[in-house]
N, C-alpha and C positions, 0 to 999 in steps of 0.2 A: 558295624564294626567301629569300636572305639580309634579315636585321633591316634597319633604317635608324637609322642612328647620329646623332646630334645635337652640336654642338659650340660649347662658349662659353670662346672666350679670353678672360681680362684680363689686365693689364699689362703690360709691358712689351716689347718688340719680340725679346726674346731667350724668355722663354717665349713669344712667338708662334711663333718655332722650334720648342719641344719640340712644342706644340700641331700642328704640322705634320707631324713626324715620326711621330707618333702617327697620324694623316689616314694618312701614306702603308702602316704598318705594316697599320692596319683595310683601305684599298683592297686591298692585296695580295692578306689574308685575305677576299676579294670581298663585305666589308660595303659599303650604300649611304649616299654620305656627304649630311645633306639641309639645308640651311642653315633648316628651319623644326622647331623644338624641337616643337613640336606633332605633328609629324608623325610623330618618332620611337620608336623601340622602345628607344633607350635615350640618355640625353645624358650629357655627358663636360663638366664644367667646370672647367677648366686657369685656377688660382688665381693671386691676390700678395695678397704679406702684407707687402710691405716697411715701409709705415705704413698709422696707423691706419683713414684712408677707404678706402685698398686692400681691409683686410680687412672693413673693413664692403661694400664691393660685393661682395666673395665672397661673404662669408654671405648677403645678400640675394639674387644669382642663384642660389645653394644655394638656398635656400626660394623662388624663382618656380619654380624647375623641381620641386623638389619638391610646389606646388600642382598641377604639370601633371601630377604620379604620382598624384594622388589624384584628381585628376577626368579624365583624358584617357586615353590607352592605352598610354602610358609603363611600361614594367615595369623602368626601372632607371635609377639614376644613381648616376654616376660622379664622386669627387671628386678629384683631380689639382693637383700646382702648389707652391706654396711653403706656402699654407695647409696644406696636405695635410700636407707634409713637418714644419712647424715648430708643429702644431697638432695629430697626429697622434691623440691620445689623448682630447682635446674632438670632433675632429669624429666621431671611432668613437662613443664613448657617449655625447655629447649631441645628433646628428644623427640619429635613426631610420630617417630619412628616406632616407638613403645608405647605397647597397648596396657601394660599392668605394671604395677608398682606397689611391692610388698614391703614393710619395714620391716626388723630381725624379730619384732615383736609380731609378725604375723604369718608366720610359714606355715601356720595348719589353717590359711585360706586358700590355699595354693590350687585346691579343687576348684574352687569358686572359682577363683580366675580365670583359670583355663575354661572352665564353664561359660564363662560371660565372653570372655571371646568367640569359642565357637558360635553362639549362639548371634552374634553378629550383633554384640549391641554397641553403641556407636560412641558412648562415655567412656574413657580410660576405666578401669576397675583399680581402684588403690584401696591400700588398709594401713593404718601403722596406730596400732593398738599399743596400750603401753608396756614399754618390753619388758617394763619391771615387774610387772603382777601376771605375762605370759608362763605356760606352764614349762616347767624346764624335762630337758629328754625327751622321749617317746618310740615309740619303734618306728625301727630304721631298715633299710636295704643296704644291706652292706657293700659300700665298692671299691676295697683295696684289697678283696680275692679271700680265699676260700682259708688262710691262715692267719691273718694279721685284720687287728680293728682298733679303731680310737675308741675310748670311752670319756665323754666330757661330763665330768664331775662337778662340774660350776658354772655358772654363767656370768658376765661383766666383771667389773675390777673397782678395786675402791684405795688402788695403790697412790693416783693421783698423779703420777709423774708428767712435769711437767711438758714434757714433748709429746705427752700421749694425748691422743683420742679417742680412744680407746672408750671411757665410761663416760663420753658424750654420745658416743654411737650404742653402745652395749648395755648402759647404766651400772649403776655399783653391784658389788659381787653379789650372788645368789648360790649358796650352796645346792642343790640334791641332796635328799636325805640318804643315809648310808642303805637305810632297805632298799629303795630303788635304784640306786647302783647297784650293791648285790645281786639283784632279781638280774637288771640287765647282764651281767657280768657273767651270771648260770647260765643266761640266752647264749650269750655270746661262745662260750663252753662247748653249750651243748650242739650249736653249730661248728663245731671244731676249729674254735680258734685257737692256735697255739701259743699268739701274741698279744698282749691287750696294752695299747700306751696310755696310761694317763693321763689327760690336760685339762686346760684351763688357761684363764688367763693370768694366772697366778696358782698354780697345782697346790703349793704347800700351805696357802690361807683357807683349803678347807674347812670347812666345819665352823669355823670361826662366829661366823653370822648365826647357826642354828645352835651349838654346843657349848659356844662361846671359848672355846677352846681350838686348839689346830688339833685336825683328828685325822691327818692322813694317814699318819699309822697305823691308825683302826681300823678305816678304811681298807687297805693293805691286806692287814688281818681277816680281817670279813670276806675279802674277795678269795685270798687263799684258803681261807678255811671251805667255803662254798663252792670250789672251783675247781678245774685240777688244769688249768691253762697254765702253762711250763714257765713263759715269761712277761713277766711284767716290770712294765718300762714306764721310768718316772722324766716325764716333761716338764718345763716351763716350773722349776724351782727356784723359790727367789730366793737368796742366802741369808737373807733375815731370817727367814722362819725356816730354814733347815737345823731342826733340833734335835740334841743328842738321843733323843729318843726314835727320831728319823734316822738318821744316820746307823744306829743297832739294828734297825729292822732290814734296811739293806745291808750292812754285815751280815746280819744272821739268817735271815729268811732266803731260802735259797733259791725261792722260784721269781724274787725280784732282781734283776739281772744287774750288775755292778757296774752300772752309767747312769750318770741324772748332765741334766739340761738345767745349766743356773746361767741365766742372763745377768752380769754382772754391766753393763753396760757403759762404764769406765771404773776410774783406778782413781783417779786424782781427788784429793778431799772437797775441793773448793766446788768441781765440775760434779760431783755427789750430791752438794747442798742442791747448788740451782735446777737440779735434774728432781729434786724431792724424792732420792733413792734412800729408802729408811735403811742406817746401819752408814759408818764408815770403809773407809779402806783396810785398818787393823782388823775388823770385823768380818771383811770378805778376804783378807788372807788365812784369817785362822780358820777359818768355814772350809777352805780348799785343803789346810795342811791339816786339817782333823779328820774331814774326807778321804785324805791320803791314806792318814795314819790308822786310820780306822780299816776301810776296808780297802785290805791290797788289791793290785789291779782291777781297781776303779778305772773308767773311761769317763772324763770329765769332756764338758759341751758348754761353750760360751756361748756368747755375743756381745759385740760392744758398738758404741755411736760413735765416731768421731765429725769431729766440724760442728760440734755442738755451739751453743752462740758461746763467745768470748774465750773458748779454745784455745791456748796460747801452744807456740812453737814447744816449750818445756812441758807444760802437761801431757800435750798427746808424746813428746818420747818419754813420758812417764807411763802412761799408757801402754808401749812398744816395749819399754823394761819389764813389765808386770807381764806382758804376754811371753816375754824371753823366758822368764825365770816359772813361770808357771806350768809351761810348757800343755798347755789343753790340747788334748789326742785332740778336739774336735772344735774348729771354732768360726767365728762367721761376724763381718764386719758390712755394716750400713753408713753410709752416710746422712746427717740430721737433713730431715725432710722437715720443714715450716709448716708447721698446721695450723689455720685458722681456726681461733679460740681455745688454744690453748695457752695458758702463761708465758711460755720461752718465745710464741710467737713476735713479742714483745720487746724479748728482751734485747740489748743495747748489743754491740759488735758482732751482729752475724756474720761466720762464717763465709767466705766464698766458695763458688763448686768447686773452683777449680781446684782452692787447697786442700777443703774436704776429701772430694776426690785424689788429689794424690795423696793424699795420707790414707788414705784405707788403700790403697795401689803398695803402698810402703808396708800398711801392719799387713795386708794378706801376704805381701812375700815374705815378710818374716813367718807367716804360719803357716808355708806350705813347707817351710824347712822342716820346723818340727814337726808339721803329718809325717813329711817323708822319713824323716828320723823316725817316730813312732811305727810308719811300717814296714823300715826296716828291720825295726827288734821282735818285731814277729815272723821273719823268716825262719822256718828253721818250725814254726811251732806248730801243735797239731789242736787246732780248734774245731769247737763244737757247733755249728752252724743250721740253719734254716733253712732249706734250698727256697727258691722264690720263682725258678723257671729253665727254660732251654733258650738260649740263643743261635739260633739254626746260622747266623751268618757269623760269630768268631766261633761256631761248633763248641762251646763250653757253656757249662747250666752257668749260674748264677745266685746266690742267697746271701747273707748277711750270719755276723756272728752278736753276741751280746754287746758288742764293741759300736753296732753301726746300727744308727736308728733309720728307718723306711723313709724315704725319703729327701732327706737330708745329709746324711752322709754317703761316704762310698761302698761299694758291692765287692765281693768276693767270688770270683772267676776261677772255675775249678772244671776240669776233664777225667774222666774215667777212663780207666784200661781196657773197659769194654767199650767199643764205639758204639753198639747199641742201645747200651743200655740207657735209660729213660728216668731221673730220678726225681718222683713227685711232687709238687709243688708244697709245703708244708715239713715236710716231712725233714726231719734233723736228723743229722749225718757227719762224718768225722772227714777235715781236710786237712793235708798238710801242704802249710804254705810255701812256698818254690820263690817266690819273687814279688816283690814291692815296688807297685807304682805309685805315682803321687799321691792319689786318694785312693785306691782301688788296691786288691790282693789279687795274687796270683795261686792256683795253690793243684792237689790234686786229690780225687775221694780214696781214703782209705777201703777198701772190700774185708 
């Protein structure tokens, strides 16, 4: 009887990918995959290190699983992920505790590893292959349920920004070619996925590297022409390269659902240079007000940094005005995390937590006004939504409209007139909304 393998993702939706890939490489090789760490012969923890809390949860699920090695029947673990990759030489010698160490360039050794472990041999097993000439995609084990899946279109970033670590951990971008996207995208189809999101660590620089051109659009095109998956959802758009000719296809094409995800990650021109955000602030307001203008009820998704180094008092409530007046259905505030070897690491008047911290304390309550405002003007409406489940303890299913991306946003809390009735996961269905909580809807199923 084959081991039973153990599995802890964190961050972000594109290492949920690798983490996947890796799932389907072990099934193949007829390991058992067990969603309970305890129970396993050996667990696989697929890392982020983008900033500082990231890698503090790594480290800490490193040492939970590692207490399950010393007290439970655990004979191995596996470290994996960006930590892996961009920590490589701390987590081999100051981790005892970890027996394998994969870089993001090596997830289809994943069998080997687990191989060399059980096999009791007594070297750590590591790999970190160059992740620039690794092959990109592969088949995967899907695990965000039987309707909804990522598809990662690109690999690394060559945007260069100066707080990021991104394409020191990742390297520069690598597109996928559109066939093999396609191909996967019928897979994903013909598994009955109703949703497919988009990413990348920059979605809209597709193509760029192989076409020389930005080719999400085609992209786009290609997957709806080949497909008949209802909704597809655009991620991680950066407002430089959202072009008019993007912006038509989400008008027009009606199975690409009218929200994109653009990290504008401030507002201030000065805090734009030193961040190495290509495009100004005139350039990222006309990009939101053409988005408006273009396609009505649009659901727009931010995020910004504040406490970046040299930050002044006046710029971030420049910042707080731009978020006032912009008003994003959906938005999300980090404070600047210091990353070794990156430029800003560098740079002159860093930021303190404290003020950092209160100022994303300051711009998040200005943006739960607007959620709250924004869901209160859907009181009253009758949307179209996804169901996603049954909540047995508030007795109401649960799903998402075009409005709410999986994970990141809020859920839509809906009750039927029939108490029995059961309404299946996937499956899209008509709710009228009753009541608006902070982030969350209240609503009830149309029959």
């Amino acid at each position: 009887m084959k081991a039973k393998i153990g599995f802890v993702s964190l961050g972000c939706s594109k290492n949920l990918c690798d983490t996947e890939v890796m799932l389907h490489h072990l099934a193949e090789a007829g390991y058992e995959i067990t969603p309970e760490e305890s129970e396993a012969d050996v667990v696989i923890v697929n890392t982020c290190a983008f900033i500082e809390s990231a890698k503090k949860e790594s480290i800490d699920n490193i040492l939970d699983i590692a207490w399950l090695k010393e007290n439970h029947t655990l004979k191995g673990l596996i470290v994996t992920g960006c930590l892996a990759e961009r920590y490589r030489e701390q987590v081999l010698t100051e981790m005892p505790e970890v027996d394998a160490v994969l870089g993001v360039g090596s997830i289809h050794k994943i069998v080997a590893a687990v191989e060399s472990i059980l096999a009791g041999k007594e070297n750590k097993y590591t790999s970190f292959e160059d992740k620039e000439l690794c092959a990109l995609g592969g088949d995967r084990v899907i695990t965000t349920g039987d309707h909804m899946a990522y598809l990662k279109i690109a690999e690394g970033c060559s945007n260069r920004c100066t707080y990021c670590a991104i394409p020191l951990i990742r390297g520069k971008m690598r597109s996928r070619t559109m066939k093999d996207i396609v191909e996967e995208a019928t897979m994903l189809d013909a598994m009955g996925i109703k949703e497919l999101n988009l990413i990348a660590q920059d979605t809209t620089a597709y193509g760029i590297d192989l076409y020389d051109k930005y080719m999400l659009p085609e992209l786009i095109r290609g997957i709806t022409d080949a497909t008949n998956i209802p909704w597809i959802r655009l991620l991680y758009c950066y407002p430089d390269k959202i072009t008019d000719e993007l912006i038509a296809e989400i008008r027009d094409n009606p199975r690409v659902v009218k929200y994109i995800d653009i990290p504008v990650q401030h507002i201030n021109d000065d805090i734009l240079r030193r961040m190495n955000r290509h495009g100004d602030s005139a350039m990222i307001r006309e990009t939101i007000a053409k988005l408006r203008r273009e396609v009505p009820g649009i659901v727009l998704r931010s995020t910004a940094i504040v406490g970046f180094p040299g930050e002044t008092k006046a710029q971030f409530e420049e910042l707080c005005q731009f978020v006032k007046d912009t008003k994003f259905e959906r938005f999300g505030a980090f404070t600047y995390s210091r990353e070794e070897d990156t430029p800003a690491y560098d740079f002159p008047d860093q930021v303190d937590d404290k003020t950092a911290n209160r100022r994303m304390d300051i711009l998040m309550r200005t943006q739960m006004n607007i959620s709250e405002a924004f869901n209160k003007s859907r009181v009253g409406q009758i949307l179209h939504i996804m169901c996603e489940g049954f909540d047995p303890v508030a007795e109401a299913h649960f799903g998402r409209s075009y409005g709410e991306a999986a994970d990141i946003d809020g859920k839509i809390w809906f009750t039927t007139s029939k108490p029995n009735l059961r309404i299946a996961e996937g499956e899209m269905i008509d709710v009228r909304i009753t009541e608006a909580l902070d982030y969350d809807l209240v609503g009830e199923l149309l029959l």
